[in-house]
PyMOL commands that place a pseudoatom at each C-alpha (Angstrom):
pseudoatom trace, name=CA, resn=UNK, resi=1, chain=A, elem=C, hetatm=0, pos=[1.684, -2.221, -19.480]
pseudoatom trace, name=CA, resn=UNK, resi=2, chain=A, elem=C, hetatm=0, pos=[3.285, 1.584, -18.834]
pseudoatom trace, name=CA, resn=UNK, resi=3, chain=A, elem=C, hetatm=0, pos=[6.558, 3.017, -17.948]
pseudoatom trace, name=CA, resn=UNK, resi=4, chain=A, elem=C, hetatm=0, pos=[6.163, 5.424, -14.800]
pseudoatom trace, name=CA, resn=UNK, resi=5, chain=A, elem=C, hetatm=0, pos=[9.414, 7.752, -14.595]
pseudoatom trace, name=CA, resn=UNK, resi=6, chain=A, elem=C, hetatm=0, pos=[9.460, 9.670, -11.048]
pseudoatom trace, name=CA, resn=UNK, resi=7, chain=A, elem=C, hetatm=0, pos=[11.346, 12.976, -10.360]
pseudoatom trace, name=CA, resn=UNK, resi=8, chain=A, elem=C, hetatm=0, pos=[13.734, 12.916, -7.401]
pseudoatom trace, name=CA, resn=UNK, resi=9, chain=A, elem=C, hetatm=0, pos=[11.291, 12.110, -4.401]
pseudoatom trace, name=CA, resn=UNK, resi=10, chain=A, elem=C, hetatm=0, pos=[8.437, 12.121, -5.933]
pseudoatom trace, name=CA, resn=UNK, resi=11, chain=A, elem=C, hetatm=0, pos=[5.064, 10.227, -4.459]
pseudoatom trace, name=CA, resn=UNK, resi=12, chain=A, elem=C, hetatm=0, pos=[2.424, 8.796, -6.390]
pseudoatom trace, name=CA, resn=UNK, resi=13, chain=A, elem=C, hetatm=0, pos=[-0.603, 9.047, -4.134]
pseudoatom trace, name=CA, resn=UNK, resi=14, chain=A, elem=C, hetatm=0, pos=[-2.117, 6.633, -1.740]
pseudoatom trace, name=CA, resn=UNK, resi=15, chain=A, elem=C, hetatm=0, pos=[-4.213, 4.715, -3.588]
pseudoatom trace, name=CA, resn=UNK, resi=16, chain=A, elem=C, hetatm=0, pos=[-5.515, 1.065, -4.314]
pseudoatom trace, name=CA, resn=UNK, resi=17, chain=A, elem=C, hetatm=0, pos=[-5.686, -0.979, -7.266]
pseudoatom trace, name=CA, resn=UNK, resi=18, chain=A, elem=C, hetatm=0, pos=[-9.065, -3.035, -9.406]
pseudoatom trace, name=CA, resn=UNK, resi=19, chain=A, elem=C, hetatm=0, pos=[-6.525, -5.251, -10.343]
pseudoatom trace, name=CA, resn=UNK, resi=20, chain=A, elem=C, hetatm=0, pos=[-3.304, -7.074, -9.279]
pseudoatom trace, name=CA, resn=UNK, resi=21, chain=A, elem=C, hetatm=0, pos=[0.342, -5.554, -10.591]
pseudoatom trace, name=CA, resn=UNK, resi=22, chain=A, elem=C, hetatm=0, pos=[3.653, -6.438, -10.919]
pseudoatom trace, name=CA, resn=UNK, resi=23, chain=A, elem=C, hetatm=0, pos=[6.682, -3.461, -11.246]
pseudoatom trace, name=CA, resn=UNK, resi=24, chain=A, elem=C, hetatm=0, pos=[9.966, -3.481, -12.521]
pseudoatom trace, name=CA, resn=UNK, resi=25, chain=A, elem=C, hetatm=0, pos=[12.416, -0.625, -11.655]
pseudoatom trace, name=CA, resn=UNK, resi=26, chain=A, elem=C, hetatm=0, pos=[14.362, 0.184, -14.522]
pseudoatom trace, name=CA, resn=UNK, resi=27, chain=A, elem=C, hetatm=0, pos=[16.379, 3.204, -12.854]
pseudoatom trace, name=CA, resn=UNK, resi=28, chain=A, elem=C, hetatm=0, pos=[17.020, 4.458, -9.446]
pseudoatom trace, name=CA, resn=UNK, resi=29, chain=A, elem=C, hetatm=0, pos=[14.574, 3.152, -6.473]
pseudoatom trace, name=CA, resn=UNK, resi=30, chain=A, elem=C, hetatm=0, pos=[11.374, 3.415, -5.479]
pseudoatom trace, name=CA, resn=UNK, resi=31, chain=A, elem=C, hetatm=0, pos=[9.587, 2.784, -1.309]
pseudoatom trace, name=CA, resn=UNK, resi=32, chain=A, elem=C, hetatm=0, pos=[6.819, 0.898, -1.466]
pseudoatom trace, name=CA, resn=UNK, resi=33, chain=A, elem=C, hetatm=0, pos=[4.472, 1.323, 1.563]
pseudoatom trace, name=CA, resn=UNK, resi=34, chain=A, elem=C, hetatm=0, pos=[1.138, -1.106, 1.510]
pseudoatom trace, name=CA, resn=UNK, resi=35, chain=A, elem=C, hetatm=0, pos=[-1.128, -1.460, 4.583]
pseudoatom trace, name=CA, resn=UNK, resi=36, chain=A, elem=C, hetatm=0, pos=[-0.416, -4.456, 6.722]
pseudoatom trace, name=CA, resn=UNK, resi=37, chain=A, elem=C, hetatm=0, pos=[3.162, -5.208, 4.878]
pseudoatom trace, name=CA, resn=UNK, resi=38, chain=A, elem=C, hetatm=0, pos=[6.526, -3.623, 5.606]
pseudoatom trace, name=CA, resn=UNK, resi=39, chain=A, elem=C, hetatm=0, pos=[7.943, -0.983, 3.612]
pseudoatom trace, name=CA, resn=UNK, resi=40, chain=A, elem=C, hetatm=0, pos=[10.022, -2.157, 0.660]
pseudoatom trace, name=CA, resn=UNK, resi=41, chain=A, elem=C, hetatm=0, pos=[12.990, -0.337, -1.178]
pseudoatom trace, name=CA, resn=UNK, resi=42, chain=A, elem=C, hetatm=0, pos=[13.073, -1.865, -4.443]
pseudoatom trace, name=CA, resn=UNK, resi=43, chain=A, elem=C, hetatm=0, pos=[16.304, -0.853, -6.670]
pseudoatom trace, name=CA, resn=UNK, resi=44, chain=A, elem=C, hetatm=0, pos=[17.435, -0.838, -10.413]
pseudoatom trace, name=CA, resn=UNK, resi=45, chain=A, elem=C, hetatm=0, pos=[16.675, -4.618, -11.644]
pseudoatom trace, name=CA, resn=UNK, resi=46, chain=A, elem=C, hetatm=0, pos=[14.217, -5.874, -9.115]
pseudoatom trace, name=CA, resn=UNK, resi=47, chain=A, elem=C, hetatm=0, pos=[10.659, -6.191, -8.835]
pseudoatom trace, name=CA, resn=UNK, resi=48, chain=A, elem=C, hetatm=0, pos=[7.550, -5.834, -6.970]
pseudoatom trace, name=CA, resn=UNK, resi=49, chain=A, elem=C, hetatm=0, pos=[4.172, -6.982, -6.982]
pseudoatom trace, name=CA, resn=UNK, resi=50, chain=A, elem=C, hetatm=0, pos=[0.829, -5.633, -5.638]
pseudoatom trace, name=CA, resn=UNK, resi=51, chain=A, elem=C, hetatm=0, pos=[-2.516, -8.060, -4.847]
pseudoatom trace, name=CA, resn=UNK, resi=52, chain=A, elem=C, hetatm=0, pos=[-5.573, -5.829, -5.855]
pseudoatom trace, name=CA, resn=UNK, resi=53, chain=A, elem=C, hetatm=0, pos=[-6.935, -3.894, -3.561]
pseudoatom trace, name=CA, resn=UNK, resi=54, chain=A, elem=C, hetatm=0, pos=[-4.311, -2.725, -1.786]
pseudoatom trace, name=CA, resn=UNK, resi=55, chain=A, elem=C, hetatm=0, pos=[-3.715, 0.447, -0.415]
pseudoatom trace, name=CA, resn=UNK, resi=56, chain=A, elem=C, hetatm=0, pos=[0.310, 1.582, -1.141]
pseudoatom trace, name=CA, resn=UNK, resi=57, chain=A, elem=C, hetatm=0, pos=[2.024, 4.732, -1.829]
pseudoatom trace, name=CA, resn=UNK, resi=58, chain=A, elem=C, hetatm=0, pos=[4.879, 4.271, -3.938]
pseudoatom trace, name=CA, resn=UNK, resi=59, chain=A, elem=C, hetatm=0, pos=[7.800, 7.277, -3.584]
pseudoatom trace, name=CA, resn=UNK, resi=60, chain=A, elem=C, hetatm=0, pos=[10.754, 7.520, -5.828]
pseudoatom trace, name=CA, resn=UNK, resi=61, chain=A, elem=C, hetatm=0, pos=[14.706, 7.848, -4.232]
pseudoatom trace, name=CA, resn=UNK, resi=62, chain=A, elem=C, hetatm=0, pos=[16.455, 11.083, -4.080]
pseudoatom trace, name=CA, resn=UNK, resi=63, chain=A, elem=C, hetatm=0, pos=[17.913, 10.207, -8.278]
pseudoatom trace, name=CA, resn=UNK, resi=64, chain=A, elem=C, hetatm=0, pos=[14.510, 9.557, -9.632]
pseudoatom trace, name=CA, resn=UNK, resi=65, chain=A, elem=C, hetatm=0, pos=[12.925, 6.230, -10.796]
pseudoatom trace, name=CA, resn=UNK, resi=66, chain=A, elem=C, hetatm=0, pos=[12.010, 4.676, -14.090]
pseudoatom trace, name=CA, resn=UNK, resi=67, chain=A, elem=C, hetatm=0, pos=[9.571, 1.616, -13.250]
pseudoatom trace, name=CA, resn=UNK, resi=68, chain=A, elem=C, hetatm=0, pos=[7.436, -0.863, -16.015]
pseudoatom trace, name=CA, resn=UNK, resi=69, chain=A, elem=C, hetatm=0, pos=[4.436, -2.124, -14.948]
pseudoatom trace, name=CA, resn=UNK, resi=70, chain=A, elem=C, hetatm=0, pos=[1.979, -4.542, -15.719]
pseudoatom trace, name=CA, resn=UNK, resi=71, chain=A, elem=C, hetatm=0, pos=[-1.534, -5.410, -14.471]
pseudoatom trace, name=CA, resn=UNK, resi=72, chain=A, elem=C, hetatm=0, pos=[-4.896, -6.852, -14.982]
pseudoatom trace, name=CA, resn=UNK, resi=73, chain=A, elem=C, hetatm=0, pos=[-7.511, -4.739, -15.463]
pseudoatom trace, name=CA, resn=UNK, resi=74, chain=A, elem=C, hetatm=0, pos=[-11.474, -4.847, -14.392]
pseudoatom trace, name=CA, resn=UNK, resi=75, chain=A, elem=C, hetatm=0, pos=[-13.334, -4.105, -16.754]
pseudoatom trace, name=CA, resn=UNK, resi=76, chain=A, elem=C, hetatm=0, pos=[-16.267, -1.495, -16.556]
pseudoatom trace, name=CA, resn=UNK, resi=77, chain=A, elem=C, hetatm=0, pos=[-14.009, -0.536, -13.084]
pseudoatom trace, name=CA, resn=UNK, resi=78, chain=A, elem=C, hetatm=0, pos=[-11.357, 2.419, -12.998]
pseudoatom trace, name=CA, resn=UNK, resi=79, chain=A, elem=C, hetatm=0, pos=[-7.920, 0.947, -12.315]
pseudoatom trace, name=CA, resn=UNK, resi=80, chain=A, elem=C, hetatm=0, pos=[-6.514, 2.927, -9.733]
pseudoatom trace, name=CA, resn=UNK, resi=81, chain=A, elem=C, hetatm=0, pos=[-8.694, 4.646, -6.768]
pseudoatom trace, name=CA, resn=UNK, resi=82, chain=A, elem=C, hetatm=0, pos=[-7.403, 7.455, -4.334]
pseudoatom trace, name=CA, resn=UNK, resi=83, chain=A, elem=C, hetatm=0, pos=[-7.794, 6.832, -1.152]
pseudoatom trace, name=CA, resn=UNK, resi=84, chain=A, elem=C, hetatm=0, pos=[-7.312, 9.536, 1.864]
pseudoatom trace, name=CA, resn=UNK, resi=85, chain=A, elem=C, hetatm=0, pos=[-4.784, 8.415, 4.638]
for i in range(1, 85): cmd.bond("trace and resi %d" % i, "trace and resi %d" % (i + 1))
show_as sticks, trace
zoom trace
C-alpha cells in the first residue's frame, strides 16, 4: 500500500502492472487512460481498479491529486514496467 500525491497535471508514465490494483483518490482527480477501456475521471472519494497487465497512464487534474493504493505483488517480478506508446 502507498500514497501517490501528483502536482497540478502531472502524468505518471505509461506503464503496466505484475499485479492487479485498486486506487483511492483522497484529493483532487486523477484521468485514467487503459488500452481497450474508456478514459475515467475519478474524483475525491472514489475509486479505481486496474487488472494486471494493463497498460494506463494515470494524469492528475489541474489542483493536484492525493491517491492510496493497494496491490498484489509478483514476487521475483518488478511491479510496474514502462512501456513506450
Amino acid at each position: 500500500m502507498g500514497i501517490a500525491e501528483f502536482p497540478p497535471n502531472a502524468s505518471k508514465p505509461w506503464h503496466k502492472a505484475t499485479g492487479p490494483e485498486v486506487a483511492y483518490v483522497l484529493e483532487g482527480e486523477v484521468t485514467v487512460q487503459a488500452d481497450g477501456q474508456p478514459t475515467q475521471v475519478v474524483r475525491a472519494g472514489e475509486s479505481y481498479r486496474m487488472r494486471a497487465g494493463v497498460v494506463h497512464v494515470t494524469t492528475a487534474g489541474p489542483k493536484g491529486a492525493k491517491v492510496i493504493a493497494t496491490w498484489a505483488w509478483v514476487p521475483g517480478k518488478p511491479f510496474n514496467i514502462r512501456v513506450s506508446k
